[in-house]
N, C-alpha and C positions, 0 to 999 in steps of 0.2 A: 562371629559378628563381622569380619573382615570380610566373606565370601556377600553376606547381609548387604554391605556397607559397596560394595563392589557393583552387584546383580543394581542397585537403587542409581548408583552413577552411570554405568551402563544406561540401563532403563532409560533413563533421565536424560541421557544425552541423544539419543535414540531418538525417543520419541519428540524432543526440544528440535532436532534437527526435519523432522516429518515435518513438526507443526512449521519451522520458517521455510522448508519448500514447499509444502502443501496450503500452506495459507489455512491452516485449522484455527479458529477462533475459541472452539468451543471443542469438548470432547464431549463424543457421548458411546455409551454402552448399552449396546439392543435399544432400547428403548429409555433405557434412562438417562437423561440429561444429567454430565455431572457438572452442573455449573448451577447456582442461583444468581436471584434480583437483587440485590441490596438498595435501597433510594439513593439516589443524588451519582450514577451512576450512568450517565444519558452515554446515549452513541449517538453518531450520524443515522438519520433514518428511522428516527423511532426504540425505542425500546431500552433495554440497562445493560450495563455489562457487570460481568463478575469477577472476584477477586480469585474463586478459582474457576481457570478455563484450561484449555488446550495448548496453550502458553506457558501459564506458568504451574501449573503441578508438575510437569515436565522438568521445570528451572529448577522447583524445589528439590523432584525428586535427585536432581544432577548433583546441585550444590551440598542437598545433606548427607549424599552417599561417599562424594570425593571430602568434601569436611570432616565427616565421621571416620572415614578409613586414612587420614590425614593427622586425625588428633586419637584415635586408638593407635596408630606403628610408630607416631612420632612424638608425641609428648606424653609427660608423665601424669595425665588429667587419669583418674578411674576410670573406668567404664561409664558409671553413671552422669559423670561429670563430661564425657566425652559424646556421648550422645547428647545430653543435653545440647552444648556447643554444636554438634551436627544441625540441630534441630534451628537454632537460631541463625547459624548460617544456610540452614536451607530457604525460612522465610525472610532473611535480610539477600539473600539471592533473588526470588522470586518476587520481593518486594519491589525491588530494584527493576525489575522488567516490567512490570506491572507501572508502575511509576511513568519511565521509559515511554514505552506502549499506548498504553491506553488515559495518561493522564497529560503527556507531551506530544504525541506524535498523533494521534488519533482525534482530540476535538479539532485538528487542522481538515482532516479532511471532509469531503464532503463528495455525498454523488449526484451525480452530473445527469444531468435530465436532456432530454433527446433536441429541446430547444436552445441547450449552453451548445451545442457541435452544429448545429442547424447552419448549412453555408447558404443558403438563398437568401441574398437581399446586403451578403458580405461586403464592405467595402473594402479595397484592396487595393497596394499597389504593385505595377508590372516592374518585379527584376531583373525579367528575363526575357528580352523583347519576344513578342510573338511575331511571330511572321504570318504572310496570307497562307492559310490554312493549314498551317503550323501548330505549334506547340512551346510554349513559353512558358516562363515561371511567375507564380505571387505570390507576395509577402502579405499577411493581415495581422490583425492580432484579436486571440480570441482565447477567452476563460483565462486570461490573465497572463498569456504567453504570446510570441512571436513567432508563427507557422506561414508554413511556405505550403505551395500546390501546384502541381501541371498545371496551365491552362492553355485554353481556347479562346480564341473569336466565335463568338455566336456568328457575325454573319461573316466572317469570312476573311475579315481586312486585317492588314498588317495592325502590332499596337507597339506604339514607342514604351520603348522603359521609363521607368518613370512615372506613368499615366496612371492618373486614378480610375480604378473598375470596379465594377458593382458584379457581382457573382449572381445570374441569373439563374442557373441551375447546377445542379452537380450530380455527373454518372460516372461510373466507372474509376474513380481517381483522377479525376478531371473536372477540373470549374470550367461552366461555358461564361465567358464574361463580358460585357459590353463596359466601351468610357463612359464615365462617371457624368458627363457634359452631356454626352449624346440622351442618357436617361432621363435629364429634368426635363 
């Protein structure tokens, strides 16, 4: 049962660490999805999430392999009694990340559609004076954050710091931007 209770924490930890660098939501084998729908399980984007994924049958198998080989060499539970305990600390482990995951940190996000990054038509202000046909910085704020960017003069002219710009186009990692006064 020890080498059992080992091979499952191993396992467990193994693939628990794939799933947080690889970003695995879901596991699946050849073809078969092991994960179901249960209702009242939304994600961002459509569709459910499930209580077992790629996450956490990983947590489980971790928790009940190191709990089981924990309460079989260290306390005086039976066997049966000892598994058992594995078993509930493997789902009060896996609970817990599931919890964590996809009931706290997951209905926060959200995906971002090509018009929440869209810089033409930005407003923005100059941090970082630009000089004639130069290279300056700007601050704006966008999708709920305060972002900076190279910029430019579209035509050419020095921009004081300070100055409110409107971001006419954007190539390369570079806003071309005009004052804000000049564009009404």
């Amino acid at each position: 049962m020890n080498t059992f209770y080992l091979i499952c924490f191993v396992l467990g930890l193994v693939l628990s660490l794939m799933a947080a660098f690889a970003g695995l939501g879901r596991l699946h084998f050849g073809h078969m999805p092991v994960h179901g729908h249960f209702p009242g399980h939304a994600r961002p984007g459509g569709g459910s999430l499930s209580a077992i994924n790629g996450f956490t049958l990983p947590a489980f198998l971790c928790w009940f392999g190191g709990a089981g080989y924990l309460l079989r060499n260290y306390s005086p539970l039976a066997m049966p009694l000892a598994l058992l305990g594995a078993v509930v600390a493997g789902l009060v482990g896996a609970g817990m990340l599931y919890v964590l995951l996809f009931k706290l940190l997951l209905p926060r996000e959200r995906v971002l559609s090509p018009e929440d990054t869209r810089m033409d038509g930005v407003i923005a202000r100059v941090s970082d004076e630009i000089r004639a046909g130069g290279i300056g910085e700007i601050l704006f704020s966008q999708t709920g954050a305060l972002r900076g960017t190279a910029a430019k003069s579209e035509s050419g002219e020095p921009i004081a710091r300070g100055t409110e710009v409107v971001v006419l186009r954007y190539a390369k990692g570079i806003a071309y931007v005009s004052p804000l006064e000049v564009r009404l």
